[in-house]
KEKEDREN-953041 format. One line per field, with one value per residue (C-alpha): residue number from 1; residue in one letter; x, y, z. Coordinates in nm, 2 decimals. Example, Ala and Ser with C-alpha at 12.3 -4.5 7.8 and 13.67 -1.06 7.14 Angstrom:
timar 1,2 $
balo a,s $
east 1.23,1.37 $
north -0.45,-0.11 $
up 0.78,0.71 $
END
This chain:
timar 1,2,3,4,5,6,7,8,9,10,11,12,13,14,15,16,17,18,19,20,21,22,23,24,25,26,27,28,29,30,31,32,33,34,35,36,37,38,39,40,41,42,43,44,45,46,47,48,49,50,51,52,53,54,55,56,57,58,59,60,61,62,63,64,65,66,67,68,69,70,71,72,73,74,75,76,77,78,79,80,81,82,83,84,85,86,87,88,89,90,91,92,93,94,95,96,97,98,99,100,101,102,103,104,105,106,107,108,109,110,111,112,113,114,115,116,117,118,119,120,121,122,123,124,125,126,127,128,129,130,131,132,133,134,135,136,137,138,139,140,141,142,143,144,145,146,147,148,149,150,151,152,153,154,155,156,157,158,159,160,161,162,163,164,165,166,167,168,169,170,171,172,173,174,175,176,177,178,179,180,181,182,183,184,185,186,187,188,189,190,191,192,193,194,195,196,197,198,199,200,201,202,203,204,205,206,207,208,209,210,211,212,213,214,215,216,217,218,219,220,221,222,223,224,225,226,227,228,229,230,231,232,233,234,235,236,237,238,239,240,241,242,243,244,245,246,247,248,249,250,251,252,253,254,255,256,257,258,259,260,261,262,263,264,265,266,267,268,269,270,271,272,273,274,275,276,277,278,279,280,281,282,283,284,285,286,287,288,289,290,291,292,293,294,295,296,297,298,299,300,301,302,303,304,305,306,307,308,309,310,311,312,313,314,315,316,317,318,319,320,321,322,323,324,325,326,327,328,329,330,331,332,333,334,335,336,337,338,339,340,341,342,343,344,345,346,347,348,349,350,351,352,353,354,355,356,357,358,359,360,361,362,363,364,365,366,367,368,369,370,371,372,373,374,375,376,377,378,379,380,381,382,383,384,385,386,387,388,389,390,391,392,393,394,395,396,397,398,399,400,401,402,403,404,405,406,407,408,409,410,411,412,413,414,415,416,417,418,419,420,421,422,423,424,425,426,427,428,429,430,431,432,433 $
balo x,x,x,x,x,x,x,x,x,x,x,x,x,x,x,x,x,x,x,x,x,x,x,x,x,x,x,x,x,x,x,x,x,x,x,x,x,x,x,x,x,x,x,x,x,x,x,x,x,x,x,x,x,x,x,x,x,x,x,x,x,x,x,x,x,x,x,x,x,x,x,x,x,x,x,x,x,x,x,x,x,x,x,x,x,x,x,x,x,x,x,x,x,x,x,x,x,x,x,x,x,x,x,x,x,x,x,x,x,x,x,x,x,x,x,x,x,x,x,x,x,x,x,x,x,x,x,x,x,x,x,x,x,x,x,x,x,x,x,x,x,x,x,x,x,x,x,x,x,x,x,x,x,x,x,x,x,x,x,x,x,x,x,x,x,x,x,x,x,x,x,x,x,x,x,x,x,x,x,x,x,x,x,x,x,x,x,x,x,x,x,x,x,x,x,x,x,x,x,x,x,x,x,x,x,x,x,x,x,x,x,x,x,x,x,x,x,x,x,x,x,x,x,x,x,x,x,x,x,x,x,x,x,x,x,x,x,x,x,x,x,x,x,x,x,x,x,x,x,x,x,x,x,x,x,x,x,x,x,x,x,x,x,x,x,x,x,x,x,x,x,x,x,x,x,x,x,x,x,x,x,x,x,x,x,x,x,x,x,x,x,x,x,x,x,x,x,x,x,x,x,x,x,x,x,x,x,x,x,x,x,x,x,x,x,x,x,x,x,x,x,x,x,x,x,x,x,x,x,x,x,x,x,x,x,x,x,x,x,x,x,x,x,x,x,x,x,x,x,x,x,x,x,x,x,x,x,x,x,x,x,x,x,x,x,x,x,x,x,x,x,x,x,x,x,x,x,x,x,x,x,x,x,x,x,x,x,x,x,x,x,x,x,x,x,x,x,x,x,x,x,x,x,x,x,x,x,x,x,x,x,x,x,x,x,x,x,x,x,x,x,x,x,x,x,x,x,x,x,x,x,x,x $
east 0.00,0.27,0.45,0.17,0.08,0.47,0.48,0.86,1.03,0.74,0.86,1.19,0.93,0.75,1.15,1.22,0.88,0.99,1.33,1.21,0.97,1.20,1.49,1.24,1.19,1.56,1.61,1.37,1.46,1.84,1.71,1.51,1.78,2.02,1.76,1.74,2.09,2.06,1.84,2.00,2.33,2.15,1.97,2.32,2.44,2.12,2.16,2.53,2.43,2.20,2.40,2.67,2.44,2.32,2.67,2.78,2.41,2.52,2.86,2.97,3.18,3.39,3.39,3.67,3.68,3.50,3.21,3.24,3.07,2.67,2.71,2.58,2.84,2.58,2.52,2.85,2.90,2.57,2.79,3.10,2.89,2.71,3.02,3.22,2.94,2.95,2.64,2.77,2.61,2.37,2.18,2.09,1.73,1.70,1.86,1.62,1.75,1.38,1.21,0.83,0.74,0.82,0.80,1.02,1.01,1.13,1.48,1.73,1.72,1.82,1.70,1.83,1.67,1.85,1.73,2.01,1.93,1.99,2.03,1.89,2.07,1.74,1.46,1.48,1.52,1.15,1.06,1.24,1.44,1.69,1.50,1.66,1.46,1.57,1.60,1.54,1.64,1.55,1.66,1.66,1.90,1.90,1.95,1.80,1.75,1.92,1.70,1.95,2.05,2.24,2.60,2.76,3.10,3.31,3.38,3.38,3.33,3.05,2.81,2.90,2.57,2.45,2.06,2.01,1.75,1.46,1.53,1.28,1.36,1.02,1.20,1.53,1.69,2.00,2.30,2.55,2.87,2.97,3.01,3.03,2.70,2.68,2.71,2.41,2.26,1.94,1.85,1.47,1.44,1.24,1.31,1.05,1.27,1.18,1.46,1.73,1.98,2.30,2.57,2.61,2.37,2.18,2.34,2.03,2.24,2.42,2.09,2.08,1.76,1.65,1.47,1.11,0.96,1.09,1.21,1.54,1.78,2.04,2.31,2.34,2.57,2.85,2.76,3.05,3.11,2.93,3.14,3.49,3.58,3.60,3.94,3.87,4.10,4.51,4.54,4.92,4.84,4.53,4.58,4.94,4.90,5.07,4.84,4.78,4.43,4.30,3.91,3.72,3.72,3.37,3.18,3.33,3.33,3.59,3.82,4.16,4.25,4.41,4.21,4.39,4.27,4.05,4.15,3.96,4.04,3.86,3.74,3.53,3.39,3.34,3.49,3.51,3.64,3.86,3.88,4.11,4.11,4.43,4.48,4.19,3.87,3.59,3.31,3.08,2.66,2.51,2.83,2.73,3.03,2.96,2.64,2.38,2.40,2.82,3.06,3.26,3.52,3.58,3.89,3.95,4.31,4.30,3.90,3.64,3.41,3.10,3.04,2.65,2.43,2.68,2.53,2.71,2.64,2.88,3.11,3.28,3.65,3.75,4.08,4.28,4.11,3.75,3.41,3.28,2.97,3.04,2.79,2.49,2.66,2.48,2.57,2.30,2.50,2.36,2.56,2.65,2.36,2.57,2.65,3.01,3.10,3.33,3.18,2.81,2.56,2.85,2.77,3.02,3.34,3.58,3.87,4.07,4.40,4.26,4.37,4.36,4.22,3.91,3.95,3.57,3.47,3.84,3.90,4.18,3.87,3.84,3.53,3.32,2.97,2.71,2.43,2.11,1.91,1.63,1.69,1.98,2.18,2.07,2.31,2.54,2.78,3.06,3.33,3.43,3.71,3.53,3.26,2.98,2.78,2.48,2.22,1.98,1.61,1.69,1.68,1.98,1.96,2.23,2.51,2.79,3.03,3.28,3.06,2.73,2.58,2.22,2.19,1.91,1.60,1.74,1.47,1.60,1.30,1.45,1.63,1.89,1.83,1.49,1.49,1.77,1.68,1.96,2.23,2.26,2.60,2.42,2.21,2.36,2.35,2.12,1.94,1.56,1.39 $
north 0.00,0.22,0.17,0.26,0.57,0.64,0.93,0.97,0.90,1.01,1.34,1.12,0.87,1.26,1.34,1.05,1.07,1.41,1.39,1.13,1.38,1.61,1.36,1.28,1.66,1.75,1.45,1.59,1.90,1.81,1.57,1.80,2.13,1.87,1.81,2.19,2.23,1.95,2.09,2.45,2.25,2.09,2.41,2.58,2.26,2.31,2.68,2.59,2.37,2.59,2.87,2.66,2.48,2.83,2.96,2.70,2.67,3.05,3.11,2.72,2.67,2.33,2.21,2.04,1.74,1.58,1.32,1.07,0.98,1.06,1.34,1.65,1.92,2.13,1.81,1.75,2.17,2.06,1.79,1.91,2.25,2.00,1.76,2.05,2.18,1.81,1.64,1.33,1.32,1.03,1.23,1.48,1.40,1.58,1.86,2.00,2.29,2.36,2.38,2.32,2.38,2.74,3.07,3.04,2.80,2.72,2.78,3.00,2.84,2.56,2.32,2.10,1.91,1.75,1.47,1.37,1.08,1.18,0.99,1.04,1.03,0.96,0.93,0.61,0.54,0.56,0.43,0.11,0.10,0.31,0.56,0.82,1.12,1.24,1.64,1.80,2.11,2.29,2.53,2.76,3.02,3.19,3.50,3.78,4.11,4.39,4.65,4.95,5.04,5.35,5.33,5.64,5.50,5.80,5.74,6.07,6.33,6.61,6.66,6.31,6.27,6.61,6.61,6.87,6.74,6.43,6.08,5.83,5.49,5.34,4.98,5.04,5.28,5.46,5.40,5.67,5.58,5.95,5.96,6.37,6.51,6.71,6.37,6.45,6.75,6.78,7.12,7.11,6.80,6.51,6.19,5.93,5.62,5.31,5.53,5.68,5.57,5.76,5.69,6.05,6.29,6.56,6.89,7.16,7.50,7.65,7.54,7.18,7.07,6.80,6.53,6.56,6.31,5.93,5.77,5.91,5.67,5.84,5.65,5.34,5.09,5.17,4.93,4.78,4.79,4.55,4.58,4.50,4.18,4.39,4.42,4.53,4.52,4.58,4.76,4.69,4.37,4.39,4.68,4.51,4.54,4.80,5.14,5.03,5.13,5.45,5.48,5.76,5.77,5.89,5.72,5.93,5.75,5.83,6.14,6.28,5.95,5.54,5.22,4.94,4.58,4.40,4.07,3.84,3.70,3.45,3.64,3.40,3.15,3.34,3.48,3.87,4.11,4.37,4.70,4.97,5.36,5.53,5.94,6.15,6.04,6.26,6.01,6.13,6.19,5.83,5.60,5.30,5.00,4.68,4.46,4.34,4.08,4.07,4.04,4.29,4.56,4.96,5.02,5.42,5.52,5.88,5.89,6.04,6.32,6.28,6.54,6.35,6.07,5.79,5.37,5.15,4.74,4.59,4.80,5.09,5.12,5.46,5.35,5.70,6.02,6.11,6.11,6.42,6.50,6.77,7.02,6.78,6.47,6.20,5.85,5.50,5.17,4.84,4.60,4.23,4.04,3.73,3.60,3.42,3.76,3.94,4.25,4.12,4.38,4.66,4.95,5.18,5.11,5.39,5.18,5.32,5.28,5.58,5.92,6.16,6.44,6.60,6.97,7.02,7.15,7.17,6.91,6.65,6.36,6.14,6.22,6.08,6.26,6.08,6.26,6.03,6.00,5.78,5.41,5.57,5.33,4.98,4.81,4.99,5.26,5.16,5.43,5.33,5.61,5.86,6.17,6.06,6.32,6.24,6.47,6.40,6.25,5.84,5.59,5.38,5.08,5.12,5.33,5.24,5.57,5.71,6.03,6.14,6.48,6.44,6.74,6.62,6.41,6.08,5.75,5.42,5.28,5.01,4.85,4.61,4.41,4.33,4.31,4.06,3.83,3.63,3.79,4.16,4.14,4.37,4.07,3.81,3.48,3.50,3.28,3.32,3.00 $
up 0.00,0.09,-0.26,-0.47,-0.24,-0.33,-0.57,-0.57,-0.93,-1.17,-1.32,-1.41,-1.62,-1.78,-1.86,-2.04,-2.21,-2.32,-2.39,-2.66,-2.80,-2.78,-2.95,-3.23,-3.34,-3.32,-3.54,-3.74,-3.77,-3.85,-4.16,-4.28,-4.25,-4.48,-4.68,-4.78,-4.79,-5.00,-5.21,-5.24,-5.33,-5.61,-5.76,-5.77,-5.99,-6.20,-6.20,-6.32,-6.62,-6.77,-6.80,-6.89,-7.15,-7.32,-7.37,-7.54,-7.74,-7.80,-7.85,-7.96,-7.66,-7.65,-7.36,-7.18,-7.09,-7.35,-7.25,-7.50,-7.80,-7.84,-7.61,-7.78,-7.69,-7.51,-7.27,-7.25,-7.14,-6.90,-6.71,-6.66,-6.49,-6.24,-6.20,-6.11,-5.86,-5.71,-5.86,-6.08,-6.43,-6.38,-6.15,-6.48,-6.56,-6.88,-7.09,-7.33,-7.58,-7.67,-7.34,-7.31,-6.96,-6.81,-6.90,-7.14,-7.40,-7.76,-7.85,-7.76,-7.41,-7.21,-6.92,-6.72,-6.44,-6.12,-5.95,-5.66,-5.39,-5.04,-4.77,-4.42,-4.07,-3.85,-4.03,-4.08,-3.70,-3.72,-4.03,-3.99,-4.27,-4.47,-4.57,-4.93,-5.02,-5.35,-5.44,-5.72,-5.90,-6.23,-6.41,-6.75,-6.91,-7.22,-7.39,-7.24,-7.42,-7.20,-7.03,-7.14,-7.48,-7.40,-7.22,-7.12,-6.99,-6.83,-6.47,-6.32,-6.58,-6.52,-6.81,-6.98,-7.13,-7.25,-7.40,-7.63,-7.83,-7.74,-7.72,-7.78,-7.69,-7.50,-7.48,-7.34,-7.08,-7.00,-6.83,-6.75,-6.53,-6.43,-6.08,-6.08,-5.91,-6.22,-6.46,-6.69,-6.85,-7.01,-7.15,-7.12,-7.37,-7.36,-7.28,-7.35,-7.25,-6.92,-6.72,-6.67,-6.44,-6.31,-6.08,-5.98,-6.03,-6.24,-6.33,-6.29,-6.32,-6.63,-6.85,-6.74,-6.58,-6.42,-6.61,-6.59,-6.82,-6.73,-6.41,-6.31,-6.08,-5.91,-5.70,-5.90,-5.92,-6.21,-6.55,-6.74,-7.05,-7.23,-7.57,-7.38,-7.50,-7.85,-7.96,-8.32,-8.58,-8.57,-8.90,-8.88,-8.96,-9.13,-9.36,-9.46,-9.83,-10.06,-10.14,-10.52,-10.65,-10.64,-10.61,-10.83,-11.25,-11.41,-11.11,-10.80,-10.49,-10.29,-10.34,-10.20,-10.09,-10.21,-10.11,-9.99,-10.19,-10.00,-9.81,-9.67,-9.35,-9.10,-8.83,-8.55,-8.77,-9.06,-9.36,-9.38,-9.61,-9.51,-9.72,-9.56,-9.67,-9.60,-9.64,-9.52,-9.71,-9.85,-9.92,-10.19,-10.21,-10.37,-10.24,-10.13,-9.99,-9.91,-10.04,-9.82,-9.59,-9.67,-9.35,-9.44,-9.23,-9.37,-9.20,-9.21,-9.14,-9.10,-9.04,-9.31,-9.38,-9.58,-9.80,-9.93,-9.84,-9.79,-9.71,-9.58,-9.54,-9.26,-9.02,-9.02,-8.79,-8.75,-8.66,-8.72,-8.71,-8.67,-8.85,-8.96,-9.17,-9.36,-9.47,-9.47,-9.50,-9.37,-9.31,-9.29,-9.21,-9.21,-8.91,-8.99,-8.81,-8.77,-8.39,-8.57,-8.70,-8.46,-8.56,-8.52,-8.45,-8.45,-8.72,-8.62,-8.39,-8.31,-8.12,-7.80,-8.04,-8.21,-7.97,-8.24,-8.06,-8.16,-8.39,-8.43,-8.15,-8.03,-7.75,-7.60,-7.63,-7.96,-8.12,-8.35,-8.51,-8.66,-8.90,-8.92,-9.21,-9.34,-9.22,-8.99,-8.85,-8.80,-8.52,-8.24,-8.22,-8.02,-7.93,-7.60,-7.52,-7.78,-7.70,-7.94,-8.12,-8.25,-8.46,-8.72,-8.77,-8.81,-8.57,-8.42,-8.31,-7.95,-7.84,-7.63,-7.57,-7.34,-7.35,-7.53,-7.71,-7.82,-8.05,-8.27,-8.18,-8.07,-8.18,-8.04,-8.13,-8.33,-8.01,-8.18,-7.82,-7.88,-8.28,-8.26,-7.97,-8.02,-8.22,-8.04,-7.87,-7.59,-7.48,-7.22,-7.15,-6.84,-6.56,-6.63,-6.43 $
END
């Protein structure tokens, strides 16, 4: 009678009661905190092989080590991203270039699905037997147009992007790296464009305003070049041929100045002709280089001045010099639209090998100015240590500049990103899903 009246011992039974309760959550709670780390580890690995998989869908990357026959070399890119992120290849579900599921389907992008077994440490305590949940990971990458087709690249310069006439651009924004509080100027014009974003600020005195009429980002983060891996065209060794033919007879084309014979050279994957201008070249009204759809290079030695309405089909290298229009010289180019060319997308490229200051207006700054006309010009202008002025009423399709003048109205409304999806060298291999 005594012992059962004997209360003594019962909060040590409640304890061990507890303490297994307790024991059972924390050993849930550890298998299931793997099992997310687990998971995060995999959907790096699939993050991995899809951008891996649509640079080399893109760019024809080969990838190293190869996989062994019937490996497609975008698989084969695929593995070696989720080997090296520590998820073997058999644990790739699938790798589909023409994705079905998603947001984004069709090609131009790639999947790549994860399925990775993974043990656990108590679960199966409970369960009885060995117990493997498996996690899985998906992912999709692609080309994604850029949300800016305007780069104003000085650093610290006030007044690098000056706005003296309207821009139009209602797909794309612009970027301006300035870091001066005074970095852009706008003189009372319009700018119908998504935004505009600035790393310094907005000059509002001297007869600068603030911009009124789009969303204006100050304090950003500084935007790189997106152009850099560029290295144009060495005419040293380009341009190595003697000055033998002399352009002009009872068809003027070019005056004042010798034309190099063309060469063709393999530049990428793809053959392109090289035509290089020495002396300082006059181009003349009705002169039209290059054919349509060609891959061809205009390499100008001591720059050019267009005296007429001047077309041009593939690229034009001011690599000595500047460009000038002269009188109302006004110049339309048409860019290579090929992603093998090395000048794809690029309509006009002013190299940082050319230093020769500018005379008109008088300054220690490259410059190069561009008259727009009609179709204007239909690719990017790329003059990455250059101050770009640009005037006229055609369209371009992107500019990428050291600095920037707007002096006539400005219509971007042809953004090369958007009209060429896949080709535009401003658009980037990017992680969508």
């Amino acid at each position: 009678m005594r012992f059962r009246d004997d209360e003594s011992g019962q909060m040590l039974v409640l304890t061990a009661l507890c303490m297994t309760v307790l024991m059972g959550f924390l050993a849930l709670a550890i298998d299931v905190g793997l099992l997310f780390r687990a998971k995060r580890n995999v959907q790096i690995a699939a993050d991995a092989g899809a951008i891996a998989g649509a640079l080399a869908e893109q760019y024809g990357i080969s990838p190293s080590p190869a996989c062994g026959g019937g490996v497609t070399p975008i698989a084969c890119a695929v593995q070696n991203a989720v080997a090296a992120n520590g998820v073997p290849a058999s644990d790739i579900v699938a790798v589909n270039t023409n994705p079905t599921d998603g947001f984004h389907t069709g090609p131009g992008y790639v999947e790549t699905i994860l399925s990775v077994p993974n043990p656990t440490f108590f679960f199966s305590a409970f369960s009885g037997s060995k117990t493997s949940f498996s996690v899985a990971g998906r992912a999709v990458a692609g080309m994604a147009p850029s949300t800016a087709c305007m780069y104003v690249l000085d650093p610290s310069d006030p007044n690098a992007l000056t706005v003296a006439g309207s821009v139009t651009a209602p797909k794309c924004g612009i970027q301006v790296n300035s870091s001066s509080p005074n970095a852009s100027c706008d003189d009372g014009q319009t700018l119908d464009v998504p935004f505009l974003h600035v790393v310094g600020g907005q000059d509002s005195g001297g007869g600068c305003g603030r911009v009124t009429s789009t969303q204006v980002v100050t304090g950003v983060a500084p935007s790189g070049d997106p152009l850099n891996n560029l290295s144009g065209l060495d005419p040293a060794t380009s341009c190595n041929l003697l000055n033998t033919l002399t352009l002009g007879g009872a068809t003027p084309t070019v005056t004042g100045a010798t034309r190099i014979p063309s060469t063709t050279v393999t530049l990428g994957a793809v053959s392109v002709t090289i035509s290089c201008f020495g002396d300082l070249n006059v181009l003349l009204s009705g002169l039209t280089l290059g054919r349509a759809g060609g891959n061809q290079v205009f390499i100008f030695l001591n720059g050019l001045q267009l005296l007429g309405n001047v077309r041009v089909n593939g690229t034009v290298e001011v690599a000595g010099g500047s460009l000038l229009p002269g009188g109302l010289g006004t110049l339309s180019v048409t860019a290579p639209a090929d992603p093998a060319d090395l000048f794809n997308g690029i309509a006009i490229y002013q190299p940082p090998t050319d230093t020769t200051p500018c005379t008109n207006p008088p300054m220690a700054t490259p410059c190069l100015h561009v008259r727009l006309v009609g179709g204007g010009v239909t690719g990017i202008i790329y003059a990455p240590t250059a101050r770009l002025t640009i005037d006229g009423t055609g369209g371009v399709g992107g500019i990428v500049a050291y600095q920037v003048d707007v002096d006539g109205p400005l219509n971007l409304t042809g953004n090369y990103n958007l009209a060429n999806p896949t080709t535009s060298p401003l658009n980037k291999v990017e992680l969508v899903e």
